[in-house]
Structures are given as structure tokens and as C-alpha cells.
N, C-alpha and C positions, 0 to 999 in steps of 0.2 A: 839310260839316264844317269847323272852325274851329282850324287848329292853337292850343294851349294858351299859346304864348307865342313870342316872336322868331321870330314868319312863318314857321314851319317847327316839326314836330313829329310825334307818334305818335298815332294813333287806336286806339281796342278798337273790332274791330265781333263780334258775334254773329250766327251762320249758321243756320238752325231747318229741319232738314231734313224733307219731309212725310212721312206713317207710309208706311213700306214701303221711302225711302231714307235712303243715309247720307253725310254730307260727303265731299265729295273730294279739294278743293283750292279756293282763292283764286286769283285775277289780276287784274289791272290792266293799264292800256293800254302799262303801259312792257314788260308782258310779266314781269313779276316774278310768279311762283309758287310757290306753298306756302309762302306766307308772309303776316303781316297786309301789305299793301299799303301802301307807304310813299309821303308825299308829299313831292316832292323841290321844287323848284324852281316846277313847277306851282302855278296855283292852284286847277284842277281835274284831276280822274281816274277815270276811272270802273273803279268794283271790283265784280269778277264773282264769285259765290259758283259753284261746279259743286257736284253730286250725283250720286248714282248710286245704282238702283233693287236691295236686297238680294236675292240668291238664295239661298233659303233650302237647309238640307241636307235630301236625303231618303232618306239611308240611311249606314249605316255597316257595314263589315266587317271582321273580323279575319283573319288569315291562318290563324289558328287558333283551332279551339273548343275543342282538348280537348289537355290537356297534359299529360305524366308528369313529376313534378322529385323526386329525391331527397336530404334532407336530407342539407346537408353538399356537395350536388353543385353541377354548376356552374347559374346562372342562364338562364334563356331571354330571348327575346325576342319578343315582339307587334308586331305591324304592324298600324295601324287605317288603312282606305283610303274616304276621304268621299266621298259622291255626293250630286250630279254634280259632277264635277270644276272649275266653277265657282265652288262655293259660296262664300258671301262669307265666312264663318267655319269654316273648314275645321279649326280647333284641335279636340281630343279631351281632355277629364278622364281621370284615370284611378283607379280604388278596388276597393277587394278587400273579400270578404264576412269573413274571418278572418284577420286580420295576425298572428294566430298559429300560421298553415298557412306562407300565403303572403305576402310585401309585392310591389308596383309602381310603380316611380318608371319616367316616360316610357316606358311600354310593356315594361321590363325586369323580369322574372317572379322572385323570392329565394326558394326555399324557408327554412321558420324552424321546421315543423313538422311531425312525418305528420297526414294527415289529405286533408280536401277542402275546397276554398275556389273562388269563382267571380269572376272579373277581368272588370270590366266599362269600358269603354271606351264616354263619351258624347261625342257632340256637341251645344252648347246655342245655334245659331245666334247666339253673343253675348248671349243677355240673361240673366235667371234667372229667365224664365219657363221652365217645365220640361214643360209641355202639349205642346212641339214640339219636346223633344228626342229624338235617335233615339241607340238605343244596341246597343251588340254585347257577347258576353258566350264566356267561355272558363273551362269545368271542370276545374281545376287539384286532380289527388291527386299528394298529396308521400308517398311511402313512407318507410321507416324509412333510416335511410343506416348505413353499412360504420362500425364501428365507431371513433374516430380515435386507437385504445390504441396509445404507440408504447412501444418496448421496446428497451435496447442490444440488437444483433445479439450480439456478444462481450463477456464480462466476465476478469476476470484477478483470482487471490485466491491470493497466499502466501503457505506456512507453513511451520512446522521441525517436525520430527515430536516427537511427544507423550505423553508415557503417561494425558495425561488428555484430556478433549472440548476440542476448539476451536470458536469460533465466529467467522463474519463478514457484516459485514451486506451485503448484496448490491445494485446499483442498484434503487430501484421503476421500474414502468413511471408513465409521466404520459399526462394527456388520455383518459386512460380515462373511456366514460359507461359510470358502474352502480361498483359493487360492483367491488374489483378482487382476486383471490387467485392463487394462485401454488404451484404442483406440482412435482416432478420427474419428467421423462418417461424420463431416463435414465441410466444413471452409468456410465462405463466406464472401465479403467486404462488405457496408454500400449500392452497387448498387442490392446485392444479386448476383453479380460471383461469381463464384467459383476462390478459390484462391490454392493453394503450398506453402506460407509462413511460415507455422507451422508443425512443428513435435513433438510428444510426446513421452520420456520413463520416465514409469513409473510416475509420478506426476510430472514430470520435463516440463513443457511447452517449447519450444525452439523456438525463432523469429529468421527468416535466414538476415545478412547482407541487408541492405538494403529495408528493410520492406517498402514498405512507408505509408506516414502520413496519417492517417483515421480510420475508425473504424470496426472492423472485427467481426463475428460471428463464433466461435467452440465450434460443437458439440461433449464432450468426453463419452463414455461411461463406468462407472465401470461393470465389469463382474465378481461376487462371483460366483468362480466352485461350490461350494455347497460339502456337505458329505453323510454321510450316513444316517443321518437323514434330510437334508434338500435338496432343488432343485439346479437347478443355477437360478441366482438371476442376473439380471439388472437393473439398473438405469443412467437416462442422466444427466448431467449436461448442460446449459447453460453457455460459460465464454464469456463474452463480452470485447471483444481487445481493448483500446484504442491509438491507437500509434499517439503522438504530435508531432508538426515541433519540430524543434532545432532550439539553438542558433548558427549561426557560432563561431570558436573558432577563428575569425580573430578579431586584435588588432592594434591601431593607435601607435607606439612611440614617444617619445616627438620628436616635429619639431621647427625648427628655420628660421627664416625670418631676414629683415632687415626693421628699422624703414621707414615707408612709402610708401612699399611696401602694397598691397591689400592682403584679400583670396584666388583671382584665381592666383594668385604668389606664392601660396605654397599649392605644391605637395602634394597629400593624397598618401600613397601607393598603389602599384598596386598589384589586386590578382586573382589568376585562378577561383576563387571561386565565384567570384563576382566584384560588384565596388564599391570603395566608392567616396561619395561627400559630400560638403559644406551644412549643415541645416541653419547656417546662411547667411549672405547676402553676396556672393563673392567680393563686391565692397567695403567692409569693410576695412577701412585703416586703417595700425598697427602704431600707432603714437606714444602709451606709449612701453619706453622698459622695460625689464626684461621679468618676467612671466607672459604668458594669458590665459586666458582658451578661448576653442572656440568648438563647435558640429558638429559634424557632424552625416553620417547614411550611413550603409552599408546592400548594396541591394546583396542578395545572386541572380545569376544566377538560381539555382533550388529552386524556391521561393514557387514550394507545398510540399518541404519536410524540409526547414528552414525557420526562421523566420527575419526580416528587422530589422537591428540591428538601432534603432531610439535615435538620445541627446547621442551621445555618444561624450565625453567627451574629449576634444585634447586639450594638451598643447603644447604652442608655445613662445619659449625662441626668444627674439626683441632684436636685437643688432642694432649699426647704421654699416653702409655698410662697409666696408674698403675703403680707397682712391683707386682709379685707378695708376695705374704705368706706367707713360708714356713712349712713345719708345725713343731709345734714339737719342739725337739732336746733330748735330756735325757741325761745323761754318765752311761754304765756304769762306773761305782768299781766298783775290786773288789778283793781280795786274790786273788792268785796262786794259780791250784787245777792248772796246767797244760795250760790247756784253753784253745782259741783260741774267743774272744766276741766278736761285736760292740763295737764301739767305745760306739755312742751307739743311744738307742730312737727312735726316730719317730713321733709323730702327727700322722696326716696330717689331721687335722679342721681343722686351722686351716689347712692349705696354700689358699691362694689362687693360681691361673693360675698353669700350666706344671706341670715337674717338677723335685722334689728333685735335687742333684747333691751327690757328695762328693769331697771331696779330703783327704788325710796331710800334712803340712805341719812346718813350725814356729812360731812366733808371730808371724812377719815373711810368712808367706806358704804359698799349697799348695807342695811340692814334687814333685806330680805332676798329673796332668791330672785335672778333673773327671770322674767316672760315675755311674750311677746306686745305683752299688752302697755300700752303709754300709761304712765299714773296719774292720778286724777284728784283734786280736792276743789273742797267751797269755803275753809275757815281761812280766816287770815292767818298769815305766818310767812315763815321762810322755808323751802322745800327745798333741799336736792336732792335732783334725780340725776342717775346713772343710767351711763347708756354705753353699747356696745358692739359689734359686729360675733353673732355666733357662725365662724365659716363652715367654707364647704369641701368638698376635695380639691378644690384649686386655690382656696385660699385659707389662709389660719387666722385666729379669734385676732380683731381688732384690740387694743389696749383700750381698757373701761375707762369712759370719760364723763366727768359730773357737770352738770349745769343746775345755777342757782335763779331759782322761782320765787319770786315775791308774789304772795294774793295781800294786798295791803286794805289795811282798815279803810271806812268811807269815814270823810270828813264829816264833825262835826259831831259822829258819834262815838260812846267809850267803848274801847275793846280792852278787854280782858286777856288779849292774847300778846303776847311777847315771844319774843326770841323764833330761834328758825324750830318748825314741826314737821312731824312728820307728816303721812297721807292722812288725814282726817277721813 
């Protein structure tokens, strides 16, 4: 051989091994092998082809023929062991009859499906010719696998109590195979009774009118029907109820009083629900007018399923009272018969708050103390009386008003009496 160019270079050789062996290796005198044989310096070399005679396989074995896997579980493993342990192609295929039972990558066994599938493990001495391959073989049933339904352990739902249905949606369960629906296995209050307050469809939790205030235990169950690779599958949930009192939805409106009037003079409203009363001191007197603020608290009748409405906040608009309106006064005239009358009539239709007062006087003023009593004379003269409203807590004293009474002399005879008198 002729290197290609500048006295030095690369040769291809080709090696044609006889039927039954297979190449080995290359060398040359400089001892260089496994390699095409390179001419260095020399201008001759002599280049050895080696061979070696194939030992074919004549058996194969698994460690196992018959295998149990459960979808879902974990994978196995195969061990193929070639005979004789010489062989020149000791390598193993591997293939499965249902790769929708079973798959096999290097001898590692996956369940994917129930059922039965057969894992067969060849050896093809290197070629593909297939007359002299030997093979082994491993009966794989995959049963159904444990359902993989998972479910919170604990859930947490609250609410304020109600007079009508509550509802809340609940976690689903996930990874459920099949059909997933959902129970309650059990319901109990904070004493451990048994309670009927709750109903479930489907994830919907539902509290009945009424619930009351405390704290409940339900037990729900998910239930995955499962398929045809998998089981039925359960799991519980734990949800813990909280149901809290309420606030009543009762409300004070602004109120009004009159300056000097107390607390316990003004009305809180009244409710079926409950009461309310005074936080602050009822003996409180309203002295400044316009706007006040003042507290109170309203105590709910069903005081374990609402809560005591406390400092609630009242306003109260102070005016001064109105005057009273006295009844009205009407002046007994008379001529002189000798008979002590009444001063003046009174109707009391028209009295507005409190009561009438009188008083004897003269035109500048009473000269004696107001009473309830009308004044009365029989001598002739001129009289006034005063008159007045003493009010009540709704209304303040009328302004003193005088009327003048003539009892006049009788014709005919002398009197001795002149000018205006007082009450004889």
C-alpha cells in the first residue's frame, strides 16, 4: 500500500470475517491495536486482522414467570440470565403481549391496567435472523388498584345564626376513578347529640332555618365508584360547624324630649324581640337644648342565639316644652242677691297640660298665692282674678292672665261699697 500523498499517510483496509466468526481487533508490528494500523516512518508493516469463533446463546431465563402487579402499585423487576455464560451476544429485547396491562423497559415490569399480559425476554445471538433465538417468558395479572380518591381530613365552615337556610360549598374530593358522590355519615353538637340540622347535595352543605348558636361536628363521606382498573374508594372528611349568635337588626330613631326633663322621661322603643334600656344614668337631666347623644343596650329575649346590643348610640333633639293652654275663663257678672258665687266658670276643654291655678289680686298682680280652688264672693265690688296653667312634664306654666268680675249693687238700694275689692 502506497500512502496518498507526502510519503506518509492513512489506509481503509476491510476485514471479512468467515461464517461462524466475528472481528476482533487490528495490529501491526509497532503493536498498535484496535485501531486501522497506521504507517509512520516505515515503509513497510505488516497488519494482522484477529477473529474470533461466535458462541451462540442456548438458553435463556427469567427469575420469574409469574408475577402479581397492581395498578397504581409500585413496579417490578426481571432478571434475564443467558446461557452459557460465554455467549457472544449476551444482550436480551424486551416486549409485552398488552401494553395496556402491562409496559417493560430493561426488564422493569409498570402496571397500566387489570388484566393479564405475557413479558417475554429474547435473545437474538446478534443478527435478525429469528430461527435461533431463544426466549423466556413471565405471566403478568395486574388487578384492580386502591382507589387514589383523596379528601381533606378537616374542613372549617362559619356562620352567624339565622332564621332562614344557610348554605356552603364544601371542598370536593380530587383523583377520584369513577363517579364521585358525597353523604353524611354524621352530625353532632358541641354536647356530642345527635342533631338534623344539616343536609348535603353534592358539595353544597345546607344549615336548616334556625340552626342555633354553637358548634357542630359532620361527618361527610366521599365515595369514588371506581372502574375498571380501580376499586371503590372512600374517604371522611371532618367539617367543623361554627354557628355565632347574631346581632339583632333592632334600631333606636332619633328621640326628642323637652329641656329638664330626665332619661326615664324618654321612651326607648318597644320590641317583640327584646328590650331596650338606658346604659346611662336615667336621672340624667336634659338641660342643654339641640342635639345629644346618649347610650343605651338592647337585650335580645333569645339571648343564646343573639347577642346584647351594648353603647348603642341615641340621639335626642331638646327643645323647651311648649306653654300650657289654659281652659277657658268666663267672668260671673252678677247683681247682688247676697249669696257668695263663684267668681269665674271654667271649661276645661280647652285646658292643655298641667292644672288650672287661681289667685284674688288687683290689676297689678295676685295678692295671695295661687290654688286650685276658683274665688268666690257675695259683696258688691270689682274683683280680679288671676288665673293660670301650673304645667306638667310636657308642658311649662302658662302666663298669669287676670279677669275683671263685677258683683254689682241691686237697684234701688244704697251700697256702701265702692271701687274694685277684693274676695269678701
Amino acid at each position: 500500500m502506497t500512502p496518498s500523498s507526502g510519503g506518509s499517510g492513512y489506509y481503509s483496509c476491510t476485514a471479512t470475517p468467515a461464517e461462524g466468526y466475528i472481528f476482533q481487533k487490528w495490529t501491526c508490528s509497532y503493536g498498535d491495536e484496535y485501531k486501522n494500523p497506521t504507517m509512520w516512518s516505515e515503509s513497510q508493516a505488516p497488519i494482522i486482522a484477529y477473529f474470533v469463533q461466535v458462541v451462540n446463546v442456548t438458553d435463556v431465563q427469567l427469575d420469574m414467570t409469574v408475577l402479581s402487579l397492581t395498578v397504581g402499585g409500585n413496579a417490578a423487576t426481571l432478571t434475564a440470565t443467558v446461557a452459557p455464560n460465554n455467549a457472544t451476544y449476551k444482550n436480551v429485547t424486551w416486549t409485552t403481549s398488552d401494553p395496556t396491562v402491562a409496559t417493560v423497559a430493561n426488564g422493569v415490569v409498570t402496571a397500566v391496567g387489570a388484566g393479564t399480559a405475557t413479558i417475554t425476554a429474547t435473545a437474538t445471538n446478534g443478527t435478525t435472523e429469528t430461527s435461533d433465538d431463544k426466549t423466556a417468558a413471565c405471566n403478568v395479572t395486574v388487578a384492580k388498584g386502591d382507589n387514589p380518591l383523596t379528601y381533606p381530613v378537616t374542613q372549617t365552615v362559619t356562620k352567624t345564626f339565622s332564621t332562614s337556610n344557610q348554605t356552603n360549598e364544601l371542598a370536593a374530593a380530587t383523583n377520584g376513578q369513577g363517579d364521585v358522590s358525597y353523604a353524611i355519615q354524621s352530625q353532632k353538637d358541641s354536647s356530642n347529640a345527635d342533631v338534623t340540622h344539616f343536609t348535603l347535595e353534592g358539595t353544597t352543605l345546607t344549615l336548616a332555618e334556625n340552626t342555633p348558636a354553637r358548634t357542630y361536628t359532620v361527618v361527610v363521606r366521599a365515595t369514588a365508584a371506581g372502574n375498571d382498573n380501580y376499586k371503590i374508594g372512600t374517604k371522611d372528611s371532618t367539617v367543623s360547624v361554627t354557628v355565632s349568635k347574631a346581632n339583632p337588626t333592632n334600631t333606636v330613631g332619633q328621640l326628642s324630649a323637652f329641656r329638664g326633663q330626665t332619661l326615664a322621661n324618654v321612651a326607648l322603643p318597644t320590641a317583640e324581640n327584646g328590650v331596650w334600656s338606658w346604659e346611662d344614668d336615667m336621672t340624667t337631666t336634659l338641660n342643654e337644648l339641640g342635639m345629644t347623644t346618649h347610650f343605651a343596650k338592647f337585650t335580645p329575649n333569645d339571648t343564646n342565639n343573639y347577642n346584647t346590643l351594648d353603647n348603642v348610640s341615641v340621639q335626642i333633639e331638646v327643645a323647651e316644652k311648649p306653654m300650657a293652654v289654659p281652659a277657658t275663663v268666663t267672668a260671673n257678672n252678677r247683681t247682688y242677691d247676697g249669696t257668695e258665687k263663684p267668681l269665674v266658670t271654667v271649661d276645661n276643654s280647652t285646658l292643655v297640660g298641667g292644672t288650672m291655678q287661681f289667685a284674688s289680686g288687683t290689676k297689678d298682680g295676685p295678692t295671695v298665692s295661687y290654688t286650685g280652688a276658683i274665688p268666690a264672693a257675695k259683696k258688691v265690688g270689682t274683683y280680679y282674678v288671676w288665673y293660670m296653667v301650673d304645667g306638667n312634664e310636657w308642658r311649662r306654666d302658662s302666663t298669669p292672665t287676670c279677669i275683671l268680675v263685677t258683683n254689682a249693687e241691686t237697684k234701688g238700694r244704697y251700697s256702701t261699697v265702692s271701687g274694685a275689692q277684693g274676695i269678701w
